[in-house]
C-alpha positions in Angstrom: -16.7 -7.1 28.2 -14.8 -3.9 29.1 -16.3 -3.5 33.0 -13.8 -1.2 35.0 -11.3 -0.9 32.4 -9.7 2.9 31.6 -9.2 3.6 27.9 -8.3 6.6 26.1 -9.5 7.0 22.5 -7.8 9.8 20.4 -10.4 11.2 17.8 -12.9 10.1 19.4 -15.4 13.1 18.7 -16.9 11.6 15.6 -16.7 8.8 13.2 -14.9 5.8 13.9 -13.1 6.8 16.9 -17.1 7.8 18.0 -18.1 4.4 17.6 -15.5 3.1 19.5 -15.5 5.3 22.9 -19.1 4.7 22.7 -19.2 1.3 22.6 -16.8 0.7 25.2 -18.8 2.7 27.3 -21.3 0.7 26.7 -19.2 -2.9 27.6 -18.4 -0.5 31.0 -15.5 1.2 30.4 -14.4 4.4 31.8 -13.7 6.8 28.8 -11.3 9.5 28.1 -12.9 11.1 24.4 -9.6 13.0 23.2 -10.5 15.1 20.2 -8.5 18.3 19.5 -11.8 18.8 17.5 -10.2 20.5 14.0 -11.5 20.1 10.4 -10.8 17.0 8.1 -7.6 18.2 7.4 -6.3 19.2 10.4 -6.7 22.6 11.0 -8.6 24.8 13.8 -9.8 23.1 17.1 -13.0 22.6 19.1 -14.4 21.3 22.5 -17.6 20.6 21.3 -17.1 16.9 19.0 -15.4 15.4 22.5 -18.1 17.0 25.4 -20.7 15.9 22.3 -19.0 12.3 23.0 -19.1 12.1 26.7 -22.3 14.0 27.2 -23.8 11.0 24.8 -21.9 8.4 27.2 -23.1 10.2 30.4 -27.0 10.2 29.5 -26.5 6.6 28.7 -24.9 5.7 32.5 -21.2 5.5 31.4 -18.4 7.0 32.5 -16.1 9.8 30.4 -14.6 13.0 30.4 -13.3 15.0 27.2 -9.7 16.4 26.3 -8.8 18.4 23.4 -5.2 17.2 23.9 -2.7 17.7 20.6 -2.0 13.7 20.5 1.3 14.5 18.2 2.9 16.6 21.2 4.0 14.3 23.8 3.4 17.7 26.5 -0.1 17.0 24.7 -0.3 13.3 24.8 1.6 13.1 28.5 -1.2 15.4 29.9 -4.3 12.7 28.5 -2.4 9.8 30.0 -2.5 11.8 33.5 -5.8 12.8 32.7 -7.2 9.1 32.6 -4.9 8.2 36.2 -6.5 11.1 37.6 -10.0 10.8 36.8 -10.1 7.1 36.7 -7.3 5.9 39.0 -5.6 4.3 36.0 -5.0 3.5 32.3 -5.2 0.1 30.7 -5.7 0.7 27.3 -4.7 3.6 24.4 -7.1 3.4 20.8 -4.8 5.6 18.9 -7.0 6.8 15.9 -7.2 10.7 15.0 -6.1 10.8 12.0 -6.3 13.7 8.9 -6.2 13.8 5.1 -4.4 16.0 3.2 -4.3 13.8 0.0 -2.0 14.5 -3.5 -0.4 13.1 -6.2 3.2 12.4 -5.3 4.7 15.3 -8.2 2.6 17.8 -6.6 2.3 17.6 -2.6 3.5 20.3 -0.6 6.2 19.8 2.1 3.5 20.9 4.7 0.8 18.1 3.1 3.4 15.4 3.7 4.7 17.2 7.0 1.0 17.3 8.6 0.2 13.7 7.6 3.3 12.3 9.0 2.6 14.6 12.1 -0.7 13.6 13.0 -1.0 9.5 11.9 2.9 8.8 13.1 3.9 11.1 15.5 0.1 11.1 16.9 0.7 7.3 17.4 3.8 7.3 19.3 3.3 10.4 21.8 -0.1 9.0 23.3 2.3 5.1 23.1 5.5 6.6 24.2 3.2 8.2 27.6 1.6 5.3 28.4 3.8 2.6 28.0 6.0 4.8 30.4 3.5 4.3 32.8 2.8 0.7 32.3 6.6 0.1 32.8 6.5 2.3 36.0 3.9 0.2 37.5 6.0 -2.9 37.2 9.1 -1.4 38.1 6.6 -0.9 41.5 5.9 -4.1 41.7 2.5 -4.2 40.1 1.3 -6.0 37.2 -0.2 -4.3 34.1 -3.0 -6.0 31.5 -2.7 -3.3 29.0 -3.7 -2.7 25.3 -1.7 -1.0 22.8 -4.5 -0.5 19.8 -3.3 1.5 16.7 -4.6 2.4 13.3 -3.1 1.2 10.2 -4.7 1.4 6.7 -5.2 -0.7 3.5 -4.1 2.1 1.8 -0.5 1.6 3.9 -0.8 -2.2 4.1 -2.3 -2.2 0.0 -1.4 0.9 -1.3 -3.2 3.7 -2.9 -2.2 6.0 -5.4 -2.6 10.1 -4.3 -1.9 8.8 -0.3 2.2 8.6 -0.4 2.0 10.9 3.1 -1.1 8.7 3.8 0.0 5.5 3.1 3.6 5.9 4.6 2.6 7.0 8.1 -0.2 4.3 7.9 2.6 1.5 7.0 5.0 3.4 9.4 2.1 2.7 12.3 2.1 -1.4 11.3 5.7 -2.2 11.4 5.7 0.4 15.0 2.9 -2.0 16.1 4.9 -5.0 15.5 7.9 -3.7 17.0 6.1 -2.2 20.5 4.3 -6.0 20.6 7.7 -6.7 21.2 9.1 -4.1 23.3 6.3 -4.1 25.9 4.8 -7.7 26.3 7.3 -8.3 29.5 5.4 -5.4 30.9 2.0 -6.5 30.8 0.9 -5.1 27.1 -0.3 -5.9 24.2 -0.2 -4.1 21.1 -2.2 -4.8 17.7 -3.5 -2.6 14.9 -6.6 -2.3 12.9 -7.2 -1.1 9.4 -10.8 0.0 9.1 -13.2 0.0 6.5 -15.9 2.8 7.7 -17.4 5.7 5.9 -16.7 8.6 7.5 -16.0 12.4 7.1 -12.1 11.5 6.0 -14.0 8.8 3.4 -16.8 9.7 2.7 -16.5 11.1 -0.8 -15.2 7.8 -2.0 -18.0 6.9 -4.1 -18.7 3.8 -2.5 -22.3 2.3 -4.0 -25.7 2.3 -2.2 -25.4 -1.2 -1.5 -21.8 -1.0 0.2 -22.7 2.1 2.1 -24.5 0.0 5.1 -21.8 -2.4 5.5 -18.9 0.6 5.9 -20.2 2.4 9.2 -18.2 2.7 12.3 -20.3 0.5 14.1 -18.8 -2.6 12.2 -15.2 -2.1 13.7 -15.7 -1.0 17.0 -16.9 -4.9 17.7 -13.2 -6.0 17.7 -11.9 -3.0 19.2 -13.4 -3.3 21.9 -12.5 -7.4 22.5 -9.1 -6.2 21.7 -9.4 -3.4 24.6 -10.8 -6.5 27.0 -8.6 -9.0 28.8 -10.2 -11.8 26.3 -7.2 -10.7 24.2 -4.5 -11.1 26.3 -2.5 -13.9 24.2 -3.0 -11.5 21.0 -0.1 -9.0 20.2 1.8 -8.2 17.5 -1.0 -8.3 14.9 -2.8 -5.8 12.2 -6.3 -6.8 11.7 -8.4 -5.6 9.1 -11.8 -5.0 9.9 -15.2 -3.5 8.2 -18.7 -4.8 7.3 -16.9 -7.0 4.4 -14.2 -8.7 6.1 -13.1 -9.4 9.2 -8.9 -10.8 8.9 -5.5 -10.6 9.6 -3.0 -8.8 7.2 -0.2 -11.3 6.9 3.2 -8.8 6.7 6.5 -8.8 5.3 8.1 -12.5 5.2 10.7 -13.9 2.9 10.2 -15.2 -0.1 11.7 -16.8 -3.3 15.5 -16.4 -2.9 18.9 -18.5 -3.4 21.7 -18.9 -0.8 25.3 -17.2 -2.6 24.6 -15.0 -4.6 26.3 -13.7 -7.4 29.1 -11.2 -7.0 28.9 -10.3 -10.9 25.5 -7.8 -12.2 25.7 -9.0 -15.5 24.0 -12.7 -13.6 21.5 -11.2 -11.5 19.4 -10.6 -14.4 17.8 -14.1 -15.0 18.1 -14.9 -10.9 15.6 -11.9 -10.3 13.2 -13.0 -12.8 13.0 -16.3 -11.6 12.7 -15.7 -8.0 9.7 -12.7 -9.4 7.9 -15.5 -11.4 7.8 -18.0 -8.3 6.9 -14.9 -5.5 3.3 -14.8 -4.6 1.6 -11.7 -5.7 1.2 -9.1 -3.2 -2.6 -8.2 -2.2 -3.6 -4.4 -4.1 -6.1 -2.3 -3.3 -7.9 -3.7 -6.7 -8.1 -6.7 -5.0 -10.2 -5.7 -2.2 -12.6 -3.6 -3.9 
């Protein structure tokens, strides 16, 4: 499905972003495996989850090389987009999916829990973006002609939310409505951009509790199936779109749209009062986190 096409996938030296560099490999992609290789919560680093990656590609007959790129520096990110032109000639699509936890009640996180968070899921979404979509634009500003794929990662606990995730959650919403907005910005150039929230057990989930039964139906190997059509040029007519995905459920996350309102409103508080309530009572009920488990 993926024959000749150039992706990047940042955190791709285990878990999810594992699956996914390996099978797109597999559909006969050329890989870059970016993985700054550092603990579940983001500290130290390590060559060895990336090489681990592409060794596993190579022995199969694919094609990849490792980087250990910082994706939320844009030096960081700048120099993983060259690395993909240089090895491979090209780039056509970015999975941006490292991600860390560093999870707490609102009333008690630390400035640097909510400052790495935001760091690595936000910032780490838009350096990798803001360096390739440069290039994409460069190339038709040459006269060439791009068929590129924009694929982020959101979260039910942004889309849903989840108490103990406000860092989470926020970056992870952030990352949506930045999906939706670069679908826009960059579909005269050639790319697409859409965002998955996946279900997998991994070493940022796996303390969950999920039950026995559940357990087989949460591994990365359910997502990286529409990942990688997402990644082929099946998808071009698809942008703009945040698509949750695991061994349960395969949809689309409908977003923000109006709802119950009036036209002129009041000018006086004291009548808003019994307007809101109404308009409450008659607006559907927004999708929890209790409702998907």
């Amino acid at each position: 499905m993926c024959v000749g096409r150039v992706c990047i996938v940042t955190g791709a030296g285990r878990g999810i972003g594992r699956g996914y560099a390996l099978m797109l490999a597999a559909h006969g992609a050329k890989v870059v495996v970016n993985d700054l290789g550092g603990t579940r919560d983001g500290t130290g680093d390590d060559v060895g989850p990336a090489q681990s990656v592409v060794d596993e590609i190579v022995a199969a007959g694919g094609e990849a090389v490792a980087n250990t790129s910082d994706v939320s520096s844009l030096d960081g990110a700048s120099t993983m987009v060259q690395q993909a032109i240089d090895s491979f000639g090209g780039l056509d699509v970015v999975v941006n999916n490292a991600g860390i936890l560093r999870d707490r009640m609102l009333f008690s996180m630390a400035e640097e829990e909510w400052d790495a968070v935001i760091k690595v899921h936000l910032k780490g979404t838009w350096a990798p973006s803001r360096a390739a979509s440069e290039y994409w634009r460069n190339r038709v500003k040459e006269g060439l002609s791009n068929d590129a794929r924009l694929i982020n990662t959101t979260s039910v606990s942004g889309i849903y939310a989840n108490p103990g995730q406000t860092n989470y959650g926020a970056a992870k919403a952030g990352i949506a409505a930045f999906t939706q907005i670069a679908a826009l910005e960059l579909s005269r150039y050639g790319v697409t951009a859409n965002a998955i929230a996946p279900g997998a057990l991994t070493r940022l989930t796996e303390d969950l509790g999920l039950p026995d039964e559940m357990l087989g139906r949460f591994g990365p190997e359910w997502v990286a199936p529409v990942v990688t059509w997402l990644a082929s040029t099946k998808s071009a007519d698809v942008t703009g779109q945040v698509i949750e995905s695991s061994g349960m459920v395969l949809g689309i996350a409908e977003g923000w749209r109006r709802g119950p309102n009036i036209d002129n409103p009041p000018a006086d508080p004291n009548e808003v009062d019994a307007i809101m309530r109404r308009l409450l009572r008659e607006a559907t009920p927004r999708t929890t986190m209790a409702d998907i488990s």
